[in-house]
TIDOKOL-90897 format. One record per residue (C-alpha): x, y, z. Coordinates in steps of 0.001 Angstrom, whole numbers, plus 500000, padded with zeros to 6 digits. Example, Ala and Ser with C-alpha at 12.3 -4.5 7.8 and 13.67 -1.06 7.14 Angstrom:
2
512300495500507800 513670498940507140 
END
This chain:
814
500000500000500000 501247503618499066 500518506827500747 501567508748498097 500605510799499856 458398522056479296 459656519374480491 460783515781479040 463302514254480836 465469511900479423 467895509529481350 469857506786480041 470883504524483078 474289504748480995 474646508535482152 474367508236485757 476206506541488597 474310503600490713 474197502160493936 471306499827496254 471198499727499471 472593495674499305 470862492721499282 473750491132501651 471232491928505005 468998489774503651 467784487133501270 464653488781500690 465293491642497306 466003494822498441 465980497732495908 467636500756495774 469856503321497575 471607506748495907 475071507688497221 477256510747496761 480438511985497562 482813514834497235 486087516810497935 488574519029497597 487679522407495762 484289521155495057 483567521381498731 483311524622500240 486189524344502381 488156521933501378 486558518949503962 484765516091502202 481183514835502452 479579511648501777 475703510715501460 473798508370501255 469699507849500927 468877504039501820 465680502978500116 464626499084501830 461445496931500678 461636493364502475 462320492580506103 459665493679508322 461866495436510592 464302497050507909 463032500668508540 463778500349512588 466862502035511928 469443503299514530 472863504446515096 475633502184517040 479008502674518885 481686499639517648 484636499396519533 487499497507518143 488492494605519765 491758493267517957 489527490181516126 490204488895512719 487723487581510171 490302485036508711 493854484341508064 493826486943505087 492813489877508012 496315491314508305 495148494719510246 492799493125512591 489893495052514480 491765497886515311 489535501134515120 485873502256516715 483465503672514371 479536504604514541 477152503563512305 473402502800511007 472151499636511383 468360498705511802 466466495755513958 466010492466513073 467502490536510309 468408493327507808 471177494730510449 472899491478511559 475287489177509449 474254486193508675 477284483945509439 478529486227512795 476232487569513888 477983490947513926 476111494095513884 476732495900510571 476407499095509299 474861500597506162 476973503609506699 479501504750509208 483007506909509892 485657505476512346 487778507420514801 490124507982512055 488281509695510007 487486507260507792 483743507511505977 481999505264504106 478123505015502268 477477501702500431 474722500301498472 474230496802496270 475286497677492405 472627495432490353 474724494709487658 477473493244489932 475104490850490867 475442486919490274 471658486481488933 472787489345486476 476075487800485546 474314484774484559 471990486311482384 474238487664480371 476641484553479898 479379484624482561 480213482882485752 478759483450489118 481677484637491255 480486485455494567 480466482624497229 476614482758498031 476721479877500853 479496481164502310 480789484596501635 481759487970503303 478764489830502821 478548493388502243 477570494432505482 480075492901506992 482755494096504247 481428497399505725 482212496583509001 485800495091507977 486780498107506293 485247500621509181 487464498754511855 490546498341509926 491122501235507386 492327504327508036 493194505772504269 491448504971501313 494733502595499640 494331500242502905 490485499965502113 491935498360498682 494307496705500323 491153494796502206 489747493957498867 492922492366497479 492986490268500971 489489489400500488 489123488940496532 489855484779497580 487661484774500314 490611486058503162 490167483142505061 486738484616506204 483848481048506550 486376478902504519 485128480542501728 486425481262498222 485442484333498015 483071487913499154 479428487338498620 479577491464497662 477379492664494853 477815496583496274 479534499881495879 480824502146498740 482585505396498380 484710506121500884 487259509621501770 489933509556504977 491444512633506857 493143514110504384 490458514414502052 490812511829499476 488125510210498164 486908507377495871 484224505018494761 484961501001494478 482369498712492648 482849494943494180 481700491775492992 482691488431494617 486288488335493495 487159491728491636 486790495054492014 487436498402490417 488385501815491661 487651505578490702 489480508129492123 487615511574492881 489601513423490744 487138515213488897 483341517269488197 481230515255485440 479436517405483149 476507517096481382 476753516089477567 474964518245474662 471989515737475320 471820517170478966 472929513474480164 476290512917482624 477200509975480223 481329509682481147 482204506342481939 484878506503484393 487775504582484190 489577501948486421 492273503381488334 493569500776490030 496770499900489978 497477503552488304 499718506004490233 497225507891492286 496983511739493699 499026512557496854 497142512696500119 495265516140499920 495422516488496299 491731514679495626 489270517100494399 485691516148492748 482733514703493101 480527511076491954 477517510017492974 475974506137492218 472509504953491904 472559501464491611 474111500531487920 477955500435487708 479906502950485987 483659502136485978 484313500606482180 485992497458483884 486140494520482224 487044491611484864 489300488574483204 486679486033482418 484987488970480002 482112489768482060 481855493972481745 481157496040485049 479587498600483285 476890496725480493 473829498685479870 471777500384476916 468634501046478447 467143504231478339 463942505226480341 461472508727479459 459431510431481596 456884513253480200 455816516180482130 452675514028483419 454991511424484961 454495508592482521 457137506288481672 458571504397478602 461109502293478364 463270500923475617 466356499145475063 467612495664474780 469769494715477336 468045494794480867 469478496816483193 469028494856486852 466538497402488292 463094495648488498 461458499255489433 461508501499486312 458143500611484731 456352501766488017 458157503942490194 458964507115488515 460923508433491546 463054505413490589 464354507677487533 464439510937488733 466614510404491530 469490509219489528 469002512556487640 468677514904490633 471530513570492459 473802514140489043 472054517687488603 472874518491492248 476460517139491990 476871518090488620 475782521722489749 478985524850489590 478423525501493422 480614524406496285 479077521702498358 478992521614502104 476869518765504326 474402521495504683 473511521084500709 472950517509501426 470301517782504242 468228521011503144 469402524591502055 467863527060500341 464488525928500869 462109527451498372 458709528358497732 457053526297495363 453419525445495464 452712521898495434 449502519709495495 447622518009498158 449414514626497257 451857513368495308 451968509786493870 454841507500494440 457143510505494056 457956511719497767 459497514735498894 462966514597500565 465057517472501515 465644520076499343 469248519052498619 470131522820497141 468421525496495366 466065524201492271 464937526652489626 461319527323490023 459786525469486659 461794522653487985 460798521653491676 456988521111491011 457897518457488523 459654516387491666 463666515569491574 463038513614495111 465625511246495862 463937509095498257 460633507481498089 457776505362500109 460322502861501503 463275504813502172 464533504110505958 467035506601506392 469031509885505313 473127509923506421 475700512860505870 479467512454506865 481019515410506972 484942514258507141 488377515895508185 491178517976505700 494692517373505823 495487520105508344 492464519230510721 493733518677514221 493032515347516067 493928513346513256 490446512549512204 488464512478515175 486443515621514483 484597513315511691 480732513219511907 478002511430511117 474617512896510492 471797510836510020 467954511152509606 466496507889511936 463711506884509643 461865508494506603 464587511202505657 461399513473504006 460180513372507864 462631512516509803 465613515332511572 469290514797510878 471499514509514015 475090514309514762 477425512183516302 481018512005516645 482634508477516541 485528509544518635 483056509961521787 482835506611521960 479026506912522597 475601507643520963 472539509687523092 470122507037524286 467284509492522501 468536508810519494 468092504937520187 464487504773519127 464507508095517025 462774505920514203 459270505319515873 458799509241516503 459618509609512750 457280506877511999 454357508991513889 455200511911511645 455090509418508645 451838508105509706 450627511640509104 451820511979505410 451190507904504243 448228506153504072 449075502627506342 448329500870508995 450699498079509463 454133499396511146 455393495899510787 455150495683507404 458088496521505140 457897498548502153 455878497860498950 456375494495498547 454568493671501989 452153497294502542 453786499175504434 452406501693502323 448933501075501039 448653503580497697 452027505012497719 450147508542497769 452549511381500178 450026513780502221 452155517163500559 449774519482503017 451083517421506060 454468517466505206 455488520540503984 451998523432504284 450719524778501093 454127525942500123 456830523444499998 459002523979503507 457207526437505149 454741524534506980 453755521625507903 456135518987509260 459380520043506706 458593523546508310 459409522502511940 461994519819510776 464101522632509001 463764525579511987 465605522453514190 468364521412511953 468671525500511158 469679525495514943 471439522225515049 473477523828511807 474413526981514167 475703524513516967 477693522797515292 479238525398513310 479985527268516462 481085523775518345 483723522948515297 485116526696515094 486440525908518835 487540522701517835 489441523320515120 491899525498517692 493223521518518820 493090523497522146 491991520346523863 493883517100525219 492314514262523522 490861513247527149 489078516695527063 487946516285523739 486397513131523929 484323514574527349 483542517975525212 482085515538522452 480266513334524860 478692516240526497 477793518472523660 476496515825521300 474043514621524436 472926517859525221 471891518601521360 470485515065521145 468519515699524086 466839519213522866 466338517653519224 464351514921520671 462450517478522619 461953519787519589 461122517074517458 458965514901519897 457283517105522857 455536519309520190 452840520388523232 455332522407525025 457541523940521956 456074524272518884 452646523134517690 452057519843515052 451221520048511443 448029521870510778 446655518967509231 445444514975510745 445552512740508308 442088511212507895 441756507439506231 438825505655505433 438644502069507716 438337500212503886 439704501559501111 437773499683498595 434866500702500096 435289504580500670 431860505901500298 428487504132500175 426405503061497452 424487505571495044 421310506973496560 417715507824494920 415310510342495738 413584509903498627 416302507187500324 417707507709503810 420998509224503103 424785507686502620 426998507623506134 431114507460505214 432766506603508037 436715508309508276 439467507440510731 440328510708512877 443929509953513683 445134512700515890 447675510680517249 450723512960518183 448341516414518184 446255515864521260 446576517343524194 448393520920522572 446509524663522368 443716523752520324 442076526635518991 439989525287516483 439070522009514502 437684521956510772 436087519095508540 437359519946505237 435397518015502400 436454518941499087 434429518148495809 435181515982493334 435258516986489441 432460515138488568 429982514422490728 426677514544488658 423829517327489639 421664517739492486 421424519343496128 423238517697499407 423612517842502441 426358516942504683 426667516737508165 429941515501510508 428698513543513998 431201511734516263 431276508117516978 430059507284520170 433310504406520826 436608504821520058 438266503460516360 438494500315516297 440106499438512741 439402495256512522 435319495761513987 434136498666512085 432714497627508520 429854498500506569 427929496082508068 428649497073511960 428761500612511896 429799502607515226 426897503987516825 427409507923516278 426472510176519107 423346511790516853 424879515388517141 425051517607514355 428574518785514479 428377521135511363 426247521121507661 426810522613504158 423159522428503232 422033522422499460 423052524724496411 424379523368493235 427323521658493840 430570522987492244 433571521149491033 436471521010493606 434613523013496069 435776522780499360 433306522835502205 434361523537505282 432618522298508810 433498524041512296 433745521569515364 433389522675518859 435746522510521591 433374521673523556 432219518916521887 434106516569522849 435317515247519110 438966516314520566 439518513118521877 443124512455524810 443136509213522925 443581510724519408 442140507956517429 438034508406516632 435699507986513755 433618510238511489 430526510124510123 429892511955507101 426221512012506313 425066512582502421 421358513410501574 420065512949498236 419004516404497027 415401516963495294 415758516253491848 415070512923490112 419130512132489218 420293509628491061 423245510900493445 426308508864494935 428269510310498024 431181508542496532 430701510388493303 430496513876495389 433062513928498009 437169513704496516 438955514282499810 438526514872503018 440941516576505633 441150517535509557 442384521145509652 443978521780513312 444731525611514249 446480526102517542 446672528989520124 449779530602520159 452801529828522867 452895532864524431 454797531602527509 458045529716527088 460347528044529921 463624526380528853 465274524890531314 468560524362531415 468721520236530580 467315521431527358 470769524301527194 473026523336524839 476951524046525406 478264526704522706 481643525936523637 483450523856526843 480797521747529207 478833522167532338 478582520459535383 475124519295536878 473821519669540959 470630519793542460 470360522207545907 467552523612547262 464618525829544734 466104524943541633 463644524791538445 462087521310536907 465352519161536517 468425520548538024 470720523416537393 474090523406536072 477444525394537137 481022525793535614 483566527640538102 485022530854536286 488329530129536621 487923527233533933 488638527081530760 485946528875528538 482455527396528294 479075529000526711 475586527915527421 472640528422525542 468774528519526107 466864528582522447 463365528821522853 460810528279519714 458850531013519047 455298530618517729 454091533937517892 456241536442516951 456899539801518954 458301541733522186 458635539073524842 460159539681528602 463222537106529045 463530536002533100 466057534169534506 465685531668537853 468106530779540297 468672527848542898 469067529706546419 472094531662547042 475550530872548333 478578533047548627 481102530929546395 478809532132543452 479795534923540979 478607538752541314 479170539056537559 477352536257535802 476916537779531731 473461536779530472 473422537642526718 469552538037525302 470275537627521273 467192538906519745 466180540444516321 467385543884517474 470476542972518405 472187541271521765 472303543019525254 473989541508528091 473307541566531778 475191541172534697 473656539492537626 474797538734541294 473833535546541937 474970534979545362 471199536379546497 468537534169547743 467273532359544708 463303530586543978 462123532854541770 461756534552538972 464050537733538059 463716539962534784 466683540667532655 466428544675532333 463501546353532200 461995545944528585 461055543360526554 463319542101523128 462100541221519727 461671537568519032 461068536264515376 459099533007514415 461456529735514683 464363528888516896 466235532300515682 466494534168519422 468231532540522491 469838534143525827 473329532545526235 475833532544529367 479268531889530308 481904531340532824 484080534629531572 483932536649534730 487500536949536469 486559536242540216 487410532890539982 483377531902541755 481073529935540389 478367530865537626 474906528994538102 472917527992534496 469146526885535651 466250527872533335 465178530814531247 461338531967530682 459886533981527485 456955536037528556 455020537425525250 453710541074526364 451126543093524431 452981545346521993 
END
């Protein structure tokens, strides 16, 4: 090894890069993954960043994803292992079989980055597969009974590598099996891209006993056809960059790309078929030789998010792990659902005739969202400020968090992250199973997205995307700030480890909080998703004149919204296109029993409670009309359980045309408007550390959990209290402290950060404490979102203690 030192779109699977998320967890097919990775001067400064999106349709427990702490242990794998488990890395790896290899047992990882700085995303490359291989004439090569899986290959090369030549190194050890099961060789039909500290970077496609390697040395361009159609070729064995001198960019989205052809005449790359899309989504395909992706003809998402990964890599802009997790977020108007398209994050700025059309890179079965964001060549700590971000579950949903492998831990809140992101999913996707897996087994019933629920009537500013972005906008300033004071290598390696430990927990902790505890912070999405209890038997049967009328009954699924600052609750029917002439009337009662999904049927309807909840009574009916029916509070349809039923009650107007509910009604919503939070306590286990850490005591009239202190004469450390603000406008900041004692500081700075400005404050806090105390004399200017905060530190010179306990936001009439 050598460390020397109008739109038609048009993509040929032979112009973009490809990747799946492996079918080495399992035996059951999985489908597809998109990875990305770049370096050098095509990152903004210089750092690289790897991503991946991990699509997974089989194993029941595949999307009960979760990060996990290795730590080496000095095992081999086999006699060809000559580096041994020698490193601790963190990684994503999900319940059940999907996460575990078969022949160890081992936990592996999907993605990861090791104390060295060593990242690496991986997916399953189709046509490296043994199935495809024999269809077109060769050998198998992999060792199916037997084999080194990819997952475990992961693993291997996580615990072992350190710069990107050892990682081949591992693959020439392994190409005859390394002594790993007595077998002959991997069982590997995958791709990973991987970078180390000093920024170099490349992508290796693997099949059972080859392999081939592309260096990031490079931006692709699109061709005069608007395709990325470069073939890249094999550099192995080639005199590669120095360390540091990688700069570039590829991306892979489950076809190889690397014109390799292995010695028995089988070609990596071997592919000529082209798929179109038209502006209304339809698909065609042609071509001759298949391509190993059994999801074009159906899954239209399938195609474009090959194309929007190469348009957002192939963009002139610098990259930064921000640009893979949401920036720019625009405005773009979008309907009330979207089929089997989904919305992920905005991964960069989109032209305006471009977004509606949907470049979404992950879809109905995608599990999670990772970003590593990696180390330069003049980084201190040789590697160990590498991190791993990672959305826990359905990345369009779901809030990326990070986590340092050096630590040596991961927050227990991030532990079951995925079933919180599976109760924001259950508002945007029409199932009922959480057990099931992904298409293949119903995990999603239509494959419709909820667009209102997720992301408002403009894309990312309401909705759930709305709240998800105002937290990782936050997270994004933490960190920032956090890695500015790292970067100084200030710290002992004991110190930074501790720093890490403590700062990742306390933003873990406050994400959950944000994220999860929506009653107390910040209120739900303004829309319940409402399902019907059969969906082949949504509305009843056509009425005549003079009939009793048609009853619907609708799941009210407020799961997740109860319990907030309800200030209102709408019915929202909307009209369908064609729903024949007549008058109607509807009314909205409440069952008397709770939803019960397996009893109620058309046949043993709930018994409703016979109150008239709201009406739109007669007129002509209009196409798309949207009626809209006021609940009372005080009716008692706001149920602490969260789950009831509907009734929707269609009379047959007074003409002689027959008239079918199901004809009239096209949609139906639950429209949720909160009161405002006008009164705000953070206390200070939800404070996150700007820079150094705090210690944590509880003494007499503290607030809620405990209060924490740092002793001045200590090395710098910042605290911060972010509240999120609901309701704009002048709001009174208060600070509490824990009663008095005279080793405290006279001096302690409180710093209100507002959208005038900052002001600090100076308060004695030896003084008897158990209340609260205003900070001046006015009130400060606080803007929607998690923008303000009131921050502290340990900066005064009389070597005392300063106290951190809680902080309260007090909305006053302007």
């Amino acid at each position: 090894m050598k460390h020397n030192p109008k739109i038609i779109i048009v993509v040929t699977v032979l112009t973009i890069f490809s990747l799946l998320a492996s079918p080495i967890f399992s035996s059951s097919p999985v489908h597809a993954s998109t990875i990305a990775i770049s370096t050098g001067e095509s990152t903004s400064d210089g750092r690289p960043v790897a991503w991946k999106n991990r699509d997974h349709w089989s194993s029941p427990d595949g999307w009960k994803v979760y990060p996990f702490q290795y730590v080496a242990d000095a095992s081999s794998f086999g006699s060809g292992d000559q580096y041994k488990s020698r490193f601790d890395y963190v990684g994503i790896t999900a319940q059940g079989d999907s996460g575990v290899d078969i022949h160890t047992q081992q936990q592996v990882p999907w993605v990861g980055i090791n104390e060295k700085g060593l990242g690496l995303v991986q997916g399953a490359g189709h046509t490296l597969t043994s199935s495809f291989t024999q269809d077109q004439g060769f050998p198998v090569s992999q060792d199916l009974d037997n084999g080194m899986p990819a997952g475990f290959f992961n693993h291997v090369v996580l615990s072992r590598a350190e710069h990107i030549d050892e990682v081949e190194q591992i693959l020439i050890d392994t190409n005859d099996g390394g002594g790993f099961n007595h077998s002959f060789a991997r069982n590997t039909s995958t791709m990973i891209s991987v970078f180390d500290r000093w920024g170099n970077a490349a992508t290796f496609e693997i099949d059972g006993d080859s392999y081939a390697r592309s260096n990031v040395t490079e931006e692709y361009q699109q061709d005069e056809n608007g395709f990325f159609s470069d073939v890249h070729t094999d550099d192995k064995g080639t005199t590669y960059p120095n360390d540091g001198e990688y700069s570039g960019y590829d991306w892979r989205a489950n076809l190889s790309l690397i014109d390799f052809t292995k010695p028995n005449g089988f070609p990596y790359f071997i592919d000529d078929h082209i798929t179109e899309v038209d502006e209304s989504g339809d698909i065609t395909n042609s071509g001759d030789v298949s391509d190993g992706i059994h999801d074009w003809a159906w899954s239209s998402s399938a195609i474009n998010r090959h194309f929007r990964a190469g348009l957002r890599m192939g963009d002139p802009h610098l990259i930064n792990y921000r640009d893979f997790m949401q920036n720019d977020v625009g405005s773009y108007g979008l309907g009330d659902n979207w089929n089997i398209k989904t919305l992920s994050r905005n991964i960069g700025y989109m032209p305006r005739d471009e977004k509606p059309t949907g470049f979404h890179l992950n879809r109905f079965v995608s599990t999670f969202g990772a970003v590593l964001n990696g180390s330069k060549i003049e980084d201190p700590y040789e590697g160990k400020l590498g991190t791993m971000w990672a959305a826990y579950g359905e990345p369009a949903v779901g809030v990326f968090v990070p986590v340092f492998p050096y630590s040596g831990e991961v927050p227990d809140v991030l532990l079951d992250m995925y079933e919180e992101v599976n109760n924001k999913r259950h508002q945007v996707y029409d199932y009922n199973d959480d057990s099931a897996c992904g298409y293949s087994c119903g995990r999603n019933v239509d494959h419709t997205i909820d667009t209102y629920a997720l992301t408002g009537e403009y894309y990312g500013e309401s909705g759930i995307m709305k709240y998800v972005f105002d937290i990782e906008n936050w997270i994004f300033e933490q960190y920032d700030l956090f890695m500015d004071d790292l970067r100084t290598g200030s710290r002992s390696e004991a110190e930074l480890k501790e720093d890490m430990i403590e700062w990742q927990t306390n933003v873990a902790r406050q994400v959950n909080e944000y994220y999860v505890d929506e009653v107390s912070i910040f209120p739900a999405v303004e829309n319940a998703h409402v399902r019907q209890s059969d969906p082949n038997l949504t509305f009843s049967d056509s009425l005549q004149v003079g009939q009793e009328s048609a009853i619907s009954y609708l799941k009210f699924d407020l799961d997740g919204i109860t319990g907030k600052s309800i200030k209102s609750v709408k019915i929202q029917l909307t009209e369908s296109a064609a729903n024949g002439s007549g008058n109607t009337n509807f009314e909205v009662t409440k069952t008397t029993e709770e939803w019960d999904e397996d009893s109620v049927t058309w046949e043993t309807k709930p018994e409703t409670d016979g109150h008239i909840y709201g009406a739109y009574l007669g007129g002509q009916l209009e196409e798309s009309e949207v009626i809209e029916i006021d609940i009372p509070l005080d009716s008692g349809f706001i149920s602490t359980d969260g789950v009831y039923g509907i009734a929707l009650i269609g009379t047959a107007g007074s003409t002689e045309n027959e008239f079918a509910l199901k004809d009239t009604l096209d949609g139906a919503k639950i429209i949720v408007e909160y009161d405002e939070l006008n009164d705000i306590i953070v206390d200070n286990k939800r404070m996150t550390a700007a820079t150094g850490w705090w210690n944590s005591t509880a003494e007499a009239n503290y607030n809620e959990f405990n209060y924490y202190y740092r002793r001045t004469s200590r090395s710098e450390s910042k605290g911060r209290w972010t509240p999120y603000i609901t309701n704009p406008g002048m709001y009174e900041v208060y600070y509490w402290l824990p009663d008095g004692t005279s080793n405290r500081t006279t001096q302690a700075p409180y710093t209100v950060h507002n959208a005038d400005g900052e002001e600090t404050f100076y308060v004695d806090q030896t003084v008897a404490g158990g209340e609260w105390v205003q900070l001046g004399d006015e009130a400060f200017a606080f803007e929607t979102g998690l923008n303000g905060y009131v921050e502290i530190s340990n900066s005064a010179s009389d070597g005392e203690i300063v106290i951190a306990d809680s902080i309260r936001f007090l909305k006053v009439d302007e």
